[in-house]
N, C-alpha and C positions, 0 to 999 in steps of 0.2 A: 782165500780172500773173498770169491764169489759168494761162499758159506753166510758171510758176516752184513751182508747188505741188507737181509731184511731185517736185521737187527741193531742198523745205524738207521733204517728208515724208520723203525719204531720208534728209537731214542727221541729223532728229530719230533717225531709224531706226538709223542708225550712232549715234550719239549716247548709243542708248538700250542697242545693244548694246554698248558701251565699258565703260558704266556696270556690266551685267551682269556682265563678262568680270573688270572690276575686284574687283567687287566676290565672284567667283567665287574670285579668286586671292587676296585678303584674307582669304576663311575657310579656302582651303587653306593657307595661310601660319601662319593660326593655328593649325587643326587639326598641322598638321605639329611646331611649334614645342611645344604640348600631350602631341603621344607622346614626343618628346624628353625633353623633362621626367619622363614615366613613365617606370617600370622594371619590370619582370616580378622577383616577391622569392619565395625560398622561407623559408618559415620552421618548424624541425623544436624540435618538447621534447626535452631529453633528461633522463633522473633515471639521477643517478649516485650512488655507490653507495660507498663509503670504508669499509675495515677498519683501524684504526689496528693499527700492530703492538703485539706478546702481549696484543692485544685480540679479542674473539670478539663486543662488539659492533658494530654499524654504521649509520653518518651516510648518511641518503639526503637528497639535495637536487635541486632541480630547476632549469635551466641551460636556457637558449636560444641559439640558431642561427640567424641571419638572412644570408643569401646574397644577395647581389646581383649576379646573373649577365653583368647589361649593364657593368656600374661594376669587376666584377672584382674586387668586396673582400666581406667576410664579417665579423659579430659575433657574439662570446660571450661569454656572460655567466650569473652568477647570475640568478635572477630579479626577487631581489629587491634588487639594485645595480645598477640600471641601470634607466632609465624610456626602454622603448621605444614609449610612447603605443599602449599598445594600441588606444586610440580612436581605427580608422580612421574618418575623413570619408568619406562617399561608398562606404561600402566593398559597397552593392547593385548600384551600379555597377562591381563588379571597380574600381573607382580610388579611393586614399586618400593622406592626405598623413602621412610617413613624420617623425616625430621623434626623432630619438637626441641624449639630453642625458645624459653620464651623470653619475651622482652620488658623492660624496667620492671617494675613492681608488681605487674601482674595480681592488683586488684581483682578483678573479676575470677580468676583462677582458681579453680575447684577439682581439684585432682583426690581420685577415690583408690584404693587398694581392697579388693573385696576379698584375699587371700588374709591378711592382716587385719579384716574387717577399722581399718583405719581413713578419714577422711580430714582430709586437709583444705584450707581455704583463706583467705586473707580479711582481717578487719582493721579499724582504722580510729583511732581515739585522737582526739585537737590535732590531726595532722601526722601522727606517727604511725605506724604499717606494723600492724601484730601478725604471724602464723599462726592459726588457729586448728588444733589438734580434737578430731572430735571422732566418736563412735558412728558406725552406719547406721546402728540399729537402736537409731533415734526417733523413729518415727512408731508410732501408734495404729496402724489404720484398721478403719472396718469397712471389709467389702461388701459391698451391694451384689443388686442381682441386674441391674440397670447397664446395658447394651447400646454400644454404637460402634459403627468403621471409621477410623481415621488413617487416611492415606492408603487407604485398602484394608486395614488389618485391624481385626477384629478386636476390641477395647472394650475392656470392663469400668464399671464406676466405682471408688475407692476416696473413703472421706477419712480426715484427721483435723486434730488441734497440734497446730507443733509450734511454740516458741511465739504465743500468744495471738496465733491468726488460725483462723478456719480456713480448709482447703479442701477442695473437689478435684480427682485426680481421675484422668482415662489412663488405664494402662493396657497394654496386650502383652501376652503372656507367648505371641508369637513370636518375641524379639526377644534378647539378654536381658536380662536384668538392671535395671539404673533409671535414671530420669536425669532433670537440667540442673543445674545449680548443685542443693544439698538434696534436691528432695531426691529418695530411693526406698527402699522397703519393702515392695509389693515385687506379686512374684511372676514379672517382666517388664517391658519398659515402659515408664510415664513419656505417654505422648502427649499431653495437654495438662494440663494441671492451673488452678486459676484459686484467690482468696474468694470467700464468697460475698464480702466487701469488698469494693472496685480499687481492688489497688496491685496487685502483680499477677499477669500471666505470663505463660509459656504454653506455644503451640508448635509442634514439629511442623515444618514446611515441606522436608524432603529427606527421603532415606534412601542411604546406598550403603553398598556393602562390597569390598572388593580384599584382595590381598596382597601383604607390603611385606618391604624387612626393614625391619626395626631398625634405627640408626641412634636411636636412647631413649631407654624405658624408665630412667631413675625418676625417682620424686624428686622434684622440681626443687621442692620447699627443704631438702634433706639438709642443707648444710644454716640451716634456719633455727632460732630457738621457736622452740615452741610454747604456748601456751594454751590452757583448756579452756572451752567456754565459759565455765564455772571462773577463772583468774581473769580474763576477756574481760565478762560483765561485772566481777569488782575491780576493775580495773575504770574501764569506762564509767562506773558510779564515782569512785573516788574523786576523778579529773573533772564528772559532773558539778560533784560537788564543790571542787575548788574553783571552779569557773563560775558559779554562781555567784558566789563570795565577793569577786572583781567587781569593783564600781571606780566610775570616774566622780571625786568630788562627794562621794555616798550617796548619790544619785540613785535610787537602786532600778529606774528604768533603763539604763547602761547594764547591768546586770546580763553575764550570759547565761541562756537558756539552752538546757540540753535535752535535746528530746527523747523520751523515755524509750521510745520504740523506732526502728528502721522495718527491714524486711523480718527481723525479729524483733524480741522484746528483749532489753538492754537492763532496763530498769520495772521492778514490779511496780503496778499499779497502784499498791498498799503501800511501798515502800516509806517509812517516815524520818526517812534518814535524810534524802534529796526532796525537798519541797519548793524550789525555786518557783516551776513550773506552775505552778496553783495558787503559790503566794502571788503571781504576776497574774492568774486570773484575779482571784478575791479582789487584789488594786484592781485593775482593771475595771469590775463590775461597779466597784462603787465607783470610781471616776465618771462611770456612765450614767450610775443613778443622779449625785451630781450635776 
């Protein structure tokens, strides 16, 4: 019996390091399964900046940017539509858990998929609320050789025409890929971006970068019909059109007027189909002549 001891104290010995080994690869499993779940996120303010036309004053509002670099998608938004739980959990730990719920209608909401090269966003024709379904790689740009820091980080200059307005864009090529609203393209982020007519800017105020876990990644807009820009703006032309039509009495200065253009162009400038707009200058000018 003495014989057999050192060979119950092996058993145990194996035994004991099984336990270990097991129990080694149960917390790396977990640890493993935990960084998964995280995501490195950056998140930038921006305050933009609106000059409504033959207006000289202007609407500042402030807008966020949340990138998520692993997941390949990006959110934007007002600040104040959309609850992105600022209360990170855990957040001295670099780790927090991440909520995007958004709220009513979610106008301002520009949610991008660069894995699906897919970008979503909301418009709005006499009051009704369309999804707008469009490609990223809509934009055109030509970069310059033209240099400055914003926020610290080193930004190139990068000009286009998109969707009937000129645009000056700073972008660094230090940060991920994207910009505020729809604009994107360039290869890193739009931190400044402005018409070169006084009418919309966007300037980053602050960048931070930290890591969260995801508590919902889906698109927002998923369970939404969709439509293209291209259906969007005959959409919006037709509704122009039958709103011009409306008069009280044939009054035609009761007549509604639709404006061709918002932060894009809605209706072409050529267009001969919607003339409300010009018939109501042409009256106009001779009223004045008159």
């Amino acid at each position: 019996m003495l014989k057999n001891k050192p060979k119950v104290k092996l058993i145990n010995y194996l035994i004991m390091l099984k336990n270990i080994l097991f129990s080694f690869l149960l917390i790396q499993s977990l640890f493993s399964y935990a960084q998964k779940d995280s995501t490195r996120i950056f998140e930038i303010d921006f305050i933009r900046v609106l000059t409504p036309q033959n207006s000289t004053k202007t609407i500042t509002s402030n807008y966020k940017l949340k990138i998520f670099t692993e997941h390949n998608i990006s959110v934007f938004a007002n600040n104040n539509a959309t609850n992105f739980s600022n209360d990170l959990i855990n957040d001295d730990d670099d780790d927090a858990i991440f909520y995007f719920d958004p709220k009513g209608k979610n106008i301002s909401l520009v949610y991008k998929n660069y894995y699906k090269n897919k970008l979503f966003s909301k418009g709005t024709i006499a009051f009704k609320d369309f999804t707008i379904k469009d490609s990223l790689t809509i934009f055109n740009w030509s970069i310059t050789k033209e240099t400055k820091k914003i926020l610290g980080f080193n930004c190139q200059l990068a000009e286009t025409t998109f969707r009937g307005r000129n645009y000056r864009a700073w972008f660094s090529s230090e940060l991920p890929i994207g910009g505020p609203w729809k604009y994107d393209g360039l290869p890193g982020m739009i931190l400044q971006i402005e018409t070169q007519e006084p009418f919309i800017s966007f300037k980053a105020s602050q960048i931070k970068s930290h890591k969260i876990k995801l508590h919902n990644t889906k698109n927002p807009f998923e369970n939404d019909k969709f439509v293209t820009w291209q259906q969007f703006k005959d959409l919006y032309k037709k509704k122009a059109i039958a709103l011009s039509k409306y008069t009280t009495e044939s009054d035609f200065k009761t007549s509604i007027i639709s404006p061709r253009m918002g932060i894009e162009r809605y209706i072409e400038e050529n267009d001969k189909d919607y003339t409300a707009d010009k018939d109501f200058e042409k009256l106009r000018e001779s009223q004045n002549e008159n």
